[in-house]
Backbone bond lengths (Angstrom), bond angles and torsions (degrees), N, CA, C in turn:
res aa  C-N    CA-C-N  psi(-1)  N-CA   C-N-CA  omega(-1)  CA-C   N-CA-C  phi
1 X - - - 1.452 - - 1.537 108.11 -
2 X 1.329 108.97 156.57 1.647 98.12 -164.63 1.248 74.30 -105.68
3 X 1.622 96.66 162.66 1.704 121.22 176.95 1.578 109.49 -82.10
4 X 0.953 128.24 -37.50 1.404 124.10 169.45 1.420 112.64 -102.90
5 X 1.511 93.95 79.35 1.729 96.41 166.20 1.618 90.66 -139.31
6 X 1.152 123.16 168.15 1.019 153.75 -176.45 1.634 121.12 -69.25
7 X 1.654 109.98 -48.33 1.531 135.97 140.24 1.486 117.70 -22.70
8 X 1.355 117.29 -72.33 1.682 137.53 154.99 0.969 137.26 -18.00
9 X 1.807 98.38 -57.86 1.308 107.82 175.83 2.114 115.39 -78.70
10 X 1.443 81.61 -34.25 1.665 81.22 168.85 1.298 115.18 -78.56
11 X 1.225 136.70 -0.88 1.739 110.18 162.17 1.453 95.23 -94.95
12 X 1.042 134.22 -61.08 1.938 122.29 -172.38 1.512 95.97 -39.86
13 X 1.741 137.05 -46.42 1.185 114.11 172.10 1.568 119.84 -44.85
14 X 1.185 119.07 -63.15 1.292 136.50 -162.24 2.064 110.94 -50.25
15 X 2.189 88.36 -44.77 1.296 80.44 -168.95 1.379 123.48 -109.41
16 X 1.424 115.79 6.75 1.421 130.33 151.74 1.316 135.75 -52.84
17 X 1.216 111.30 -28.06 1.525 125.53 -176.38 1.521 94.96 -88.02
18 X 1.110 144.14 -37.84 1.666 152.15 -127.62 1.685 73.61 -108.75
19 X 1.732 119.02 -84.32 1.202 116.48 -157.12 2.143 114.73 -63.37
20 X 1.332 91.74 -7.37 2.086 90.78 -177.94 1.659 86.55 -93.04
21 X 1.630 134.58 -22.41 1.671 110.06 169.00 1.382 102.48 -68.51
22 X 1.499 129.60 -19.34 1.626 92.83 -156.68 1.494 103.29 -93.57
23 X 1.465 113.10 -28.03 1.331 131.09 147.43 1.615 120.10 -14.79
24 X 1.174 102.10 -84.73 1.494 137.04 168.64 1.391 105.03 -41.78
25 X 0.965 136.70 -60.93 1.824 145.43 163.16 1.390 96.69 -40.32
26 X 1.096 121.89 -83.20 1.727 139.35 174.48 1.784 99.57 0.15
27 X 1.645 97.50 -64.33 1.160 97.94 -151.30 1.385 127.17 -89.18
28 X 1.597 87.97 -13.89 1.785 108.07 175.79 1.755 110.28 -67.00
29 X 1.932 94.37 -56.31 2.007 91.39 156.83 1.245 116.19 -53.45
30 X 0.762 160.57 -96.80 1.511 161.75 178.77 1.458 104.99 11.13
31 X 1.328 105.36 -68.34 1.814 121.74 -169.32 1.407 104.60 -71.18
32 X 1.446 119.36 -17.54 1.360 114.71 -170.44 1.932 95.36 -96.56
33 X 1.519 121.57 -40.97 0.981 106.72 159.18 1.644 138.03 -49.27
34 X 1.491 108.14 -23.97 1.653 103.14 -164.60 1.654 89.57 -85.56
35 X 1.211 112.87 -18.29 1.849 111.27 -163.46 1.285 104.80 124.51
36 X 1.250 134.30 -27.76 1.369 125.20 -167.43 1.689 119.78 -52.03
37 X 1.206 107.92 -39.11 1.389 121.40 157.87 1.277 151.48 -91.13
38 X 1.098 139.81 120.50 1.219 110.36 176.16 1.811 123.38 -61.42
39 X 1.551 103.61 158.26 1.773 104.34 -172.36 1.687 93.68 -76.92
40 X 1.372 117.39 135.73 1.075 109.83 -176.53 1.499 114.14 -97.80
41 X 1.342 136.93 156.13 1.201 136.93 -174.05 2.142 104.17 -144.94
42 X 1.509 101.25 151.38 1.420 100.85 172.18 1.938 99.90 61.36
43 X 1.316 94.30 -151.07 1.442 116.07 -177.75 1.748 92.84 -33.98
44 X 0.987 123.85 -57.98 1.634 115.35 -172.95 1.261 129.83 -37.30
45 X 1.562 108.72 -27.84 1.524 117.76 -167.75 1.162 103.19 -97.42
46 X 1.444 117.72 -11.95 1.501 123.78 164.59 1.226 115.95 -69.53
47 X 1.534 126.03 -36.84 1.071 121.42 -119.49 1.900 86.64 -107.73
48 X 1.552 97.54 -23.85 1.530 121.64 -152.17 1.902 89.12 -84.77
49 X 1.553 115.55 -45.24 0.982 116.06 178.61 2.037 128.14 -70.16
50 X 1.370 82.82 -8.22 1.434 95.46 -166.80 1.895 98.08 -96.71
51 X 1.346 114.72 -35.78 1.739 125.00 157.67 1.339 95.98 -65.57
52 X 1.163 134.20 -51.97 1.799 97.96 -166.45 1.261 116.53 -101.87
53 X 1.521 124.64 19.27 1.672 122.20 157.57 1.374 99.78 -82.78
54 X 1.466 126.34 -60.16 1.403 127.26 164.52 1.380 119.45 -9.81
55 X 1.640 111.07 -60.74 1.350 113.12 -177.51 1.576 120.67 -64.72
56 X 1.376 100.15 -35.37 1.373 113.74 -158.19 1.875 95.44 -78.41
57 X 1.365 111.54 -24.29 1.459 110.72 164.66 1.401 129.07 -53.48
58 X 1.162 92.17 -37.67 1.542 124.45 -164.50 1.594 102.71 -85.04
59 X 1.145 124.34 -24.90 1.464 130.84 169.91 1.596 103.44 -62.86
60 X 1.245 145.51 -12.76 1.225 138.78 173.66 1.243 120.90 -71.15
61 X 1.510 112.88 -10.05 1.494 122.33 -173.20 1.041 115.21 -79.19
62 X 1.451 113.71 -33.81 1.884 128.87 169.57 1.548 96.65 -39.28
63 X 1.288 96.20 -80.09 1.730 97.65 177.70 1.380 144.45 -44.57
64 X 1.366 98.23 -40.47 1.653 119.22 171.71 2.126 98.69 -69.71
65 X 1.238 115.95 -7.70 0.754 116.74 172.27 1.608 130.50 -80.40
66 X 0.993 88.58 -45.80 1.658 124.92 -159.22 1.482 90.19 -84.76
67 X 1.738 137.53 -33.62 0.999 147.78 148.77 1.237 111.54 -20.28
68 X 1.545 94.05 -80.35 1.646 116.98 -160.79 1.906 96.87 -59.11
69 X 1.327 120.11 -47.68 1.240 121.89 -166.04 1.379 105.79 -41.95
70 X 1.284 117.53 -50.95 1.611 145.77 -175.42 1.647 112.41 -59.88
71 X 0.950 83.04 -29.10 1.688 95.36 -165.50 1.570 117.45 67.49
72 X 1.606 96.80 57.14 1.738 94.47 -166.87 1.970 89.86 -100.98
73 X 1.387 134.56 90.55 1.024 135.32 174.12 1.714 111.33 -33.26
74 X 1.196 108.90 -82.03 1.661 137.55 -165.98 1.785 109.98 -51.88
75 X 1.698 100.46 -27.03 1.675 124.40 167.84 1.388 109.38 -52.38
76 X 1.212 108.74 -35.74 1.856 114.28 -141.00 1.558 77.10 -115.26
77 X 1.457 138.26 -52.09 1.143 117.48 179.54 1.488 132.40 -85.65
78 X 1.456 116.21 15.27 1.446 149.25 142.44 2.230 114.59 -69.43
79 X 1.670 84.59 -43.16 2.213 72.03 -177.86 1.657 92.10 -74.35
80 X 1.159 109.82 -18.08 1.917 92.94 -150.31 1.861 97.81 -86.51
81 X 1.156 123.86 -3.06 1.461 125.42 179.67 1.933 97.98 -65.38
82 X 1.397 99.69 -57.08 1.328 109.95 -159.55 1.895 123.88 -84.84
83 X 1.625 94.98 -15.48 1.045 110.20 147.28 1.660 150.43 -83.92
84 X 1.460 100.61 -18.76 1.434 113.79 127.98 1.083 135.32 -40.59
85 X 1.204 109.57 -68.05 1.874 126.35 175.51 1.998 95.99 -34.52
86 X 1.191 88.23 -92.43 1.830 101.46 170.45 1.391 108.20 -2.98
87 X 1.347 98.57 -88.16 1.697 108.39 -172.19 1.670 116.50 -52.21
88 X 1.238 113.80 -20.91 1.651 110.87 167.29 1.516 117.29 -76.48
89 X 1.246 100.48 -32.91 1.527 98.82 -178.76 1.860 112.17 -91.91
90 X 1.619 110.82 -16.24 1.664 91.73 154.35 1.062 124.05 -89.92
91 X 1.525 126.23 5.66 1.234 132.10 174.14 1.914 92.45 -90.03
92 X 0.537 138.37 -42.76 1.451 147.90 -172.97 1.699 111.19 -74.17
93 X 1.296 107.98 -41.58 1.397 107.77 149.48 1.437 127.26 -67.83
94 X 0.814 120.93 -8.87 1.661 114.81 -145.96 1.617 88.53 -133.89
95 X 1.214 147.54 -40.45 1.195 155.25 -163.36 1.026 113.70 -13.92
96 X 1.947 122.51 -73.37 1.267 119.65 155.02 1.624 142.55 5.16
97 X 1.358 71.37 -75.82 1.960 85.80 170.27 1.465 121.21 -82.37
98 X 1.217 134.84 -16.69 0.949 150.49 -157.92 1.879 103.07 -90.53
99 X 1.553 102.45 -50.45 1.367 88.95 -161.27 1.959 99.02 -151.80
């Protein structure tokens, strides 16, 4: 697969965000096991899930980065399809609270 195709950039969109939540989950249990956190309950588990989709959105930038560094045009306008997608649907989840 070529690196600057458009194709490319939409699966690193697609699968960056997926693998930095499970990551991202990983580490919030972890920290909540050693003490670092409190265990969250009610509103918390909302609140905890709604920070680490955020983040895990936000993990596309590495790439969209690493794109741009390259100068892979068609890359960067391949992550941003699917990172759109994302951000509508935690905005779409999240609405409620949000606004």
């Amino acid at each position: 697969m070529d690196k600057d195709s458009r194709l490319f950039g939409f699966v690193i969109g697609c699968v960056v965000p997926v693998l930095s939540y499970v990551v991202l989950e990983q580490v919030f249990d972890m920290m909540t096991d050693v003490g670092l956190l409190a265990n969250p309950s009610g509103e918390g588990i909302n609140r905890r899930l709604r920070t680490v989709g955020l983040l895990a959105i936000c993990a596309n930038l590495i790439g969209f980065n690493w794109a741009k560094k390259n100068r892979y045009d068609y890359t960067m306008q391949g992550i941003i399809y699917p990172t759109l997608i994302y951000v509508v649907a935690w905005i779409y989840m999240h609405y409620r609270v949000l606004f």
